[in-house]
FIKOL-46658 format. One line per 4 residues: number of its first residue (from 1); for each residue x, y, z of C-alpha. Coordinates in steps of 0.1 Angstrom, whole numbers. Layout:
NUM	X,Y,Z; ... $
***
This chain:
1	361,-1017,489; 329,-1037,501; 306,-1062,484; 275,-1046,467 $
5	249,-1077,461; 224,-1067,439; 200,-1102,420; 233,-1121,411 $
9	258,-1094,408; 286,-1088,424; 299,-1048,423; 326,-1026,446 $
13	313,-994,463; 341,-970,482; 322,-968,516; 337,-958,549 $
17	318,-952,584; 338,-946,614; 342,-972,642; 317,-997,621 $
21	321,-1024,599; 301,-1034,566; 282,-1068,568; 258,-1060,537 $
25	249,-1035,508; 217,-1041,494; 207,-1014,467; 171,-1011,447 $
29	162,-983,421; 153,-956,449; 174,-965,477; 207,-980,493 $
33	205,-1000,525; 240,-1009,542; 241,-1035,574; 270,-1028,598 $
37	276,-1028,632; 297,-1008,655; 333,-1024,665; 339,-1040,697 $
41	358,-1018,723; 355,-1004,760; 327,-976,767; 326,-949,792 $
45	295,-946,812; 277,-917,810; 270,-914,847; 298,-926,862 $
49	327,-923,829; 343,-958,838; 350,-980,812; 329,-1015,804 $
53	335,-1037,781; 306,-1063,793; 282,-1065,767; 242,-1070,783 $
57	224,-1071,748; 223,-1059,713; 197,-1035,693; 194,-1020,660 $
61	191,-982,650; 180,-972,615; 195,-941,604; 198,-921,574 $
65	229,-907,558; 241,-889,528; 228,-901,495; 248,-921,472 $
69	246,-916,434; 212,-904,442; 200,-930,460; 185,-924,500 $
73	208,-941,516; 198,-962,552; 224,-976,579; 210,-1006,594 $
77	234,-1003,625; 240,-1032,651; 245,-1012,686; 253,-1033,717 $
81	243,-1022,750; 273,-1027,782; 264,-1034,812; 280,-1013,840 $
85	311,-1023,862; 301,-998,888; 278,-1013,914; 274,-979,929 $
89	259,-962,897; 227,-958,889; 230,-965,854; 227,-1003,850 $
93	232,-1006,813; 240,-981,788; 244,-981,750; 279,-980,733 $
97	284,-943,712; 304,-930,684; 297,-893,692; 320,-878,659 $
101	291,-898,639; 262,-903,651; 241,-888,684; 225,-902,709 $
105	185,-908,703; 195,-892,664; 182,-908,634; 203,-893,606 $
109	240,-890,606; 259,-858,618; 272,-855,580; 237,-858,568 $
113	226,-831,595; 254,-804,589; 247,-806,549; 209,-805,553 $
117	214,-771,580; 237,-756,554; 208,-763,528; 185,-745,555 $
121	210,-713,560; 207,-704,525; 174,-711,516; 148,-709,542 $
125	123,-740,550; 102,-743,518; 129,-736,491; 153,-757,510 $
129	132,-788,514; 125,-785,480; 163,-783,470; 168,-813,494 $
133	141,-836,480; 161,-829,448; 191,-843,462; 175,-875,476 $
137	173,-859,513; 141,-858,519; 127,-837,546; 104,-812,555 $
141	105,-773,558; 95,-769,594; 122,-801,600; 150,-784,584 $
145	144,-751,600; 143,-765,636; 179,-779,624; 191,-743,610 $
149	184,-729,651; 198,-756,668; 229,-751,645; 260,-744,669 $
153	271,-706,675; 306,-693,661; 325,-674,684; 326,-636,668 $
157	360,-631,679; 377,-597,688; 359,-566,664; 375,-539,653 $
161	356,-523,626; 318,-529,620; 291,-512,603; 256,-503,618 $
165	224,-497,601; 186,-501,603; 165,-527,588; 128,-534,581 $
169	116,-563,607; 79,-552,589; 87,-523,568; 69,-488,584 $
173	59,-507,616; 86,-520,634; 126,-518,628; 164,-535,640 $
177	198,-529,638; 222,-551,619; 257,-550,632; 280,-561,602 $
181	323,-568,610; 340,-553,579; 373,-568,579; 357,-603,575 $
185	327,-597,557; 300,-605,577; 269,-602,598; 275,-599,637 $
189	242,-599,652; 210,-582,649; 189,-563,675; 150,-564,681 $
193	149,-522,672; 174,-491,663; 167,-473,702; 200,-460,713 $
197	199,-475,745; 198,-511,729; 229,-497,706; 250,-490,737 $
201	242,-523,756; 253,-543,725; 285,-520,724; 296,-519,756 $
205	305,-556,758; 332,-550,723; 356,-531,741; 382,-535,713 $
209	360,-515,688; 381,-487,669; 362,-476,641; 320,-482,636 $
213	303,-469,604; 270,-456,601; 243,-435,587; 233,-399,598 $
217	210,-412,624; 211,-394,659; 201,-427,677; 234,-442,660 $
221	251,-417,673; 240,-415,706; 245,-452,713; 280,-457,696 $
225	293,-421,719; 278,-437,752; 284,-477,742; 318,-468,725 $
229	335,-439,732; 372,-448,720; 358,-459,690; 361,-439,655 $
233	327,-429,642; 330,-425,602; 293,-409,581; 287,-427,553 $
237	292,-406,521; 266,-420,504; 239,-409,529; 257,-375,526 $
241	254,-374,496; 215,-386,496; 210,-357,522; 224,-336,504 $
245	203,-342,475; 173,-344,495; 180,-308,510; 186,-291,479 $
249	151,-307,465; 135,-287,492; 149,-258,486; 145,-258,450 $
253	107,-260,455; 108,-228,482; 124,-213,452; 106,-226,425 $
257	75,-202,429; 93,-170,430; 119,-181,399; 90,-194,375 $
261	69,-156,384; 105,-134,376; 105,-156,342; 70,-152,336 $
265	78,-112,338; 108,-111,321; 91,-134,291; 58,-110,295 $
269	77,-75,298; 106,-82,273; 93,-76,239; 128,-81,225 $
273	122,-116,226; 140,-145,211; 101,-153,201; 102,-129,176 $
277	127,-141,156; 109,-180,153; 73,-177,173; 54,-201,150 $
281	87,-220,138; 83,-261,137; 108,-280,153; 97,-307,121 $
285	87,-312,95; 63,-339,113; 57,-319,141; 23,-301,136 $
289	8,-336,120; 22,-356,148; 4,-329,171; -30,-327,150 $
293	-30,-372,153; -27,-373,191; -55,-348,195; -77,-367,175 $
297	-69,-395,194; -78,-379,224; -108,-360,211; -120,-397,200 $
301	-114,-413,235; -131,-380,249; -161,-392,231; -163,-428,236 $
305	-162,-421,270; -194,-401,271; -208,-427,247; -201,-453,277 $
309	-214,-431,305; -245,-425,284; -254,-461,286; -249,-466,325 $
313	-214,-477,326; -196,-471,353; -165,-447,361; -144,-476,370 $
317	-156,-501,343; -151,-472,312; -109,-470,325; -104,-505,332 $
321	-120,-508,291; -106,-481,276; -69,-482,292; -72,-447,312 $
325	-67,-436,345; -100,-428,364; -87,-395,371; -88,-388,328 $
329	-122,-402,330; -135,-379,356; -117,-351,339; -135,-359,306 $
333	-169,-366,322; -170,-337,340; -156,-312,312; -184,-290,294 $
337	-163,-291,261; -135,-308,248; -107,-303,271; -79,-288,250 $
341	-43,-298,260; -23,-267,271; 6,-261,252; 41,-261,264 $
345	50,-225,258; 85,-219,245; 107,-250,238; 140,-241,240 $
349	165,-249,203; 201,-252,199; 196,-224,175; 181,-199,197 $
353	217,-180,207; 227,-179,167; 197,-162,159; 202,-122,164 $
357	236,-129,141; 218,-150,116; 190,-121,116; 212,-93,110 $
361	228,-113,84; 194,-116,63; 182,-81,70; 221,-74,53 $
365	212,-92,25; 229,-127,29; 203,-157,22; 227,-187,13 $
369	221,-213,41; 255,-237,37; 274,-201,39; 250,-192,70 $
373	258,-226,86; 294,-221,83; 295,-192,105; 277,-198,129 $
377	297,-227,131; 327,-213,141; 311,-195,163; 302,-229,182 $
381	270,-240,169; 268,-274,170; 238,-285,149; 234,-295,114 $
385	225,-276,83; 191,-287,79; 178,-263,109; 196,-233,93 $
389	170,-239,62; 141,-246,83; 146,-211,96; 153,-195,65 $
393	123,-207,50; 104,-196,76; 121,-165,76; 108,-156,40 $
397	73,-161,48; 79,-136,77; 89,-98,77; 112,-85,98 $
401	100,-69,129; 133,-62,149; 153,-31,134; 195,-41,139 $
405	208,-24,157; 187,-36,184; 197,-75,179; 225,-73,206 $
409	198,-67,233; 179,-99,230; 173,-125,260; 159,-158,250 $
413	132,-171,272; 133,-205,283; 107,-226,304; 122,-233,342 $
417	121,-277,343; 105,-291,369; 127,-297,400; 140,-331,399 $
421	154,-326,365; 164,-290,374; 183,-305,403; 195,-332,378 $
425	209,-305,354; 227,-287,386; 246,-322,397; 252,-335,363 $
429	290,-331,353; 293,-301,322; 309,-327,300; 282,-356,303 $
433	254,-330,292; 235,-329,258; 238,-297,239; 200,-289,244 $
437	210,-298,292; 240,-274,281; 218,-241,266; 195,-244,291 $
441	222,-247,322; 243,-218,304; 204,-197,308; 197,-210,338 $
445	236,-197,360; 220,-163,350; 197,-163,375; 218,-160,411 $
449	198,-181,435; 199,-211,408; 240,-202,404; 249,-205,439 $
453	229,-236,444; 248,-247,417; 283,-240,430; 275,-254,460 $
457	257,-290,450; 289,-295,423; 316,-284,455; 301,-311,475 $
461	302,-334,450; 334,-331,448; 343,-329,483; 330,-364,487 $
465	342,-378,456; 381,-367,458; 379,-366,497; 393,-333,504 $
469	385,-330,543; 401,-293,541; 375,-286,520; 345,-288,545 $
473	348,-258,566; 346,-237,537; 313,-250,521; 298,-250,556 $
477	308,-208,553; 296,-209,520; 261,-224,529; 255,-205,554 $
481	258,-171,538; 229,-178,515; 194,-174,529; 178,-206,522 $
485	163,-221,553; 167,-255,542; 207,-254,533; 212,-230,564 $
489	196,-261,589; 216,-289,566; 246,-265,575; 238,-264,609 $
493	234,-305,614; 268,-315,592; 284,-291,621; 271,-312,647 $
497	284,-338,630; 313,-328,621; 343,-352,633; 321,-381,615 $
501	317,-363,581; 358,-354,583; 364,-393,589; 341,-402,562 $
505	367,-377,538; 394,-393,555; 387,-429,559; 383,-456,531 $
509	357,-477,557; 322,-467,546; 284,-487,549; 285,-502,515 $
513	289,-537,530; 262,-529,556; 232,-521,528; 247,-555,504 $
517	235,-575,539; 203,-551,546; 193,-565,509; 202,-605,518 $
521	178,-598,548; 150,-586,526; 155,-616,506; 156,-641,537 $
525	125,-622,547; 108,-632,512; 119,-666,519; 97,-669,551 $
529	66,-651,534; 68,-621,557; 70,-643,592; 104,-630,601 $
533	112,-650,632; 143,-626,645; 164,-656,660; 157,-680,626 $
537	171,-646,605; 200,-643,631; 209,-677,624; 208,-677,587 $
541	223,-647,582; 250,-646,613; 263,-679,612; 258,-687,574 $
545	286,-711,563 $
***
């Protein structure tokens, strides 16, 4: 416990220093200033390393050190200077050291310099100084940075299983490779770019490697089979899986054309339509008012939008005012008449396979709705009641046109979706779709191209998901044998690949860890305003405390 003075009173403060003792602790509002002065003992010199204890002279250093009940704190330190014993050195005097405190030439304390490069790890130069002035360390970005890079290396140890992946130096321009160790939850190192010759060299000096992650990249692969050839290489599933996806997308719009013309000929050719049975019925009671509002809306925008153009406004200026793309402008300006909004053809209704029953039930003679509803609910209909007396009322305004006995032949007609919900619909599990995703997928396995596609985007699914290795093989056969370019080349580059895609269903390692770092980069990068300085980001994110 030392003597605080402060005007006439007398207070304790816990203080320690190392190898100094306390003369005087003189606080103020803003700061704490503490006189001491370093104990009396023999010092090495630093030329020669023999011991003096002959003192030539004294001096004082000013340093800085942590702050005290946030107050900047200042040592006022008393250093003597030794003269040296040796005659034959060429060091004549030389000043006495505590090294575990306090460097030579250093003006804050080593405590004061680890906390503030911690600081500078985690948030970068700007944030960090701000953070530190907070704390009553003052100091400046470009100060605390140059103290994050002269931070001392870790050793990285043996490795044994890492995880590679690209990242974004300047996204589109120019990317690295971040190495990450997975057993201990870190970054290793990054490289200046992703070439597989840079890969190899980085490998090559890790003999002990035994398994290394990564994506589906061929550079990847090249470096880690020429850098690391004992080594384990394991696919990550997710970038399967985001291949896989990716594929099928492509082939869904070679198909799309052809599907959407075989519907349009089926709807056009098939007069035993589904139509005929509700062709003008609402889906509301709202519907055709909430249709009639929103074209009057539209008609009115329509026309304040030649009102603007008529008095010399421009094409920009009338969509930044009225809240439109310039596109809808054009569009509008440009259009001789009122540009009607095409109508969605046939929507699809949960009622729409009840129908041909509930039709030969009327033409029998059988009009009572809740008695109606009933049956077709144990048939499976899932809806209410309320859409069994819409179409009944409809139904009286409107004769029959289908004799009965022809009822068992009708097809609905449904729209095809667009493809990413189409391809949405085909990996969507059956029990985590709505009733309306159900009719249309039951419509939709009809059509063989769409089936297969099907059966083969849920098999993979599952593949990855339950990790069935012995499953592979036989949905490479199976893609194969269809005659969609796309799948037949996805078939052909999983086969390449193929002792990585069977660890990946084997192994419980995967790049998960690898894209959590990728996204602390992109937020160190944000940090330093886009001026990613590779050996600052190596040293934030390598050797972060």
């Amino acid at each position: 416990m030392f003597c605080v003075i402060q005007g006439m009173k007398t207070n304790t403060l816990p203080i320690s220093i190392p190898e100094c003792d306390i003369e005087k602790i003189e606080t103020t509002i803003e700061q704490v200033t503490i006189q001491a002065s370093l104990r009396r003992r023999p010092s090495p010199c630093p030329k020669c390393n023999e011991l003096s204890n002959q003192v030539h002279g004294y001096y004082q250093r000013t340093i800085k050190d942590l702050p005290i009940l946030s107050s900047i704190v200042w040592l006022k330190l008393r250093v003597r200077r030794f003269r040296c014993q040796n005659a034959t050195c060429s060091q004549q005097t030389f000043t006495q050291q505590v090294n575990e405190f306090l460097q030579p030439y250093q003006r804050s304390t080593n405590r004061l310099k680890t906390t503030l490069s911690h600081i500078g790890q985690f948030l970068g130069g700007r944030a960090g100084a701000r953070l530190a002035m907070k704390l009553s360390m003052p100091i400046s970005g470009d100060t605390l940075l140059r103290l994050v890079r002269r931070f001392p290396e870790e050793p990285l140890g043996l490795l044994r299983v890492i995880g590679i992946d690209d990242w974004a130096v300047r996204k589109g321009q120019r990317y690295g490779t971040i190495i990450v160790d997975l057993e201990k939850h870190r970054v290793v190192d990054l490289l200046p770019d992703r070439d597989s010759e840079t890969v190899e060299a980085w490998l090559s000096q890790h003999p002990t490697l035994q398994i290394i992650t990564r994506d589906r990249s061929k550079e990847y692969a090249q470096g880690i089979t020429a850098g690391a050839p004992q080594a384990k290489q394991v696919v990550d599933r997710w970038h399967l899986l985001k291949n896989m996806y990716e594929v099928v997308e492509r082939s869904l719009h070679t198909l799309y054309p052809i599907l959407r013309e075989r519907l349009a000929n089926i709807a056009e050719t098939n007069h035993l339509s589904i139509n005929r049975l509700r062709d003008t019925f609402p889906r509301g009671l709202s519907h055709e008012a909430i249709r009639q509002d929103r074209r009057a809306e539209r008609r009115h925008k329509y026309e304040l939008v030649h009102f603007m153009s008529a008095r010399g406004l421009s094409t920009r200026r009338i969509a930044k005012i009225m809240g439109i793309s310039r596109g809808t402008v054009f569009r509008f300006l440009h259009a001789e008449t009122y540009p009607e909004v095409k109508s969605r053809g046939y929507r699809p209704s949960i009622l729409d396979p009840y129908l041909p029953y509930l039709e030969e039930r009327v033409q029998d003679g059988h009009w009572h709705a809740r008695q109606l509803w009933e049956e077709i609910v144990q048939q499976g209909y899932p809806g209410t009641k309320s859409q069994v007396i819409k179409w009944l009322t409809w139904r009286k305004k409107h004769p029959a046109t289908i004799p009965v006995e022809e009822l068992a032949n009708l097809t609905p007609v449904f729209l095809l979706p667009p493809v990413k919900e189409l391809l949405s619909l085909l990996a969507q599990e059956h029990d985590r779709l709505t009733i309306d995703e159900d009719w249309l997928l039951s419509r939709l396995m009809k059509i063989p191209e769409i089936s297969a596609v099907q059966d083969l985007v849920q098999s993979f699914l599952k593949m990855i998901q339950d990790k069935k290795p012995d499953a592979l093989q036989p949905w490479l056969a199976k893609c194969r044998e269809l005659e969609i370019p796309y799948l037949n080349r996805f078939a052909k580059s999983l086969t390449q690949d193929f002792d990585a895609i069977q660890a990946a269903l084997e192994s419980p390692w995967s790049n998960g860890q690898v894209e959590g770092q990728v996204n602390r980069l992109k937020l160190l990068k944000r940090q330093m305003y886009g001026r990613a300085k590779l050996d600052l980001l190596k040293k934030r994110i390598v050797y972060q405390p």
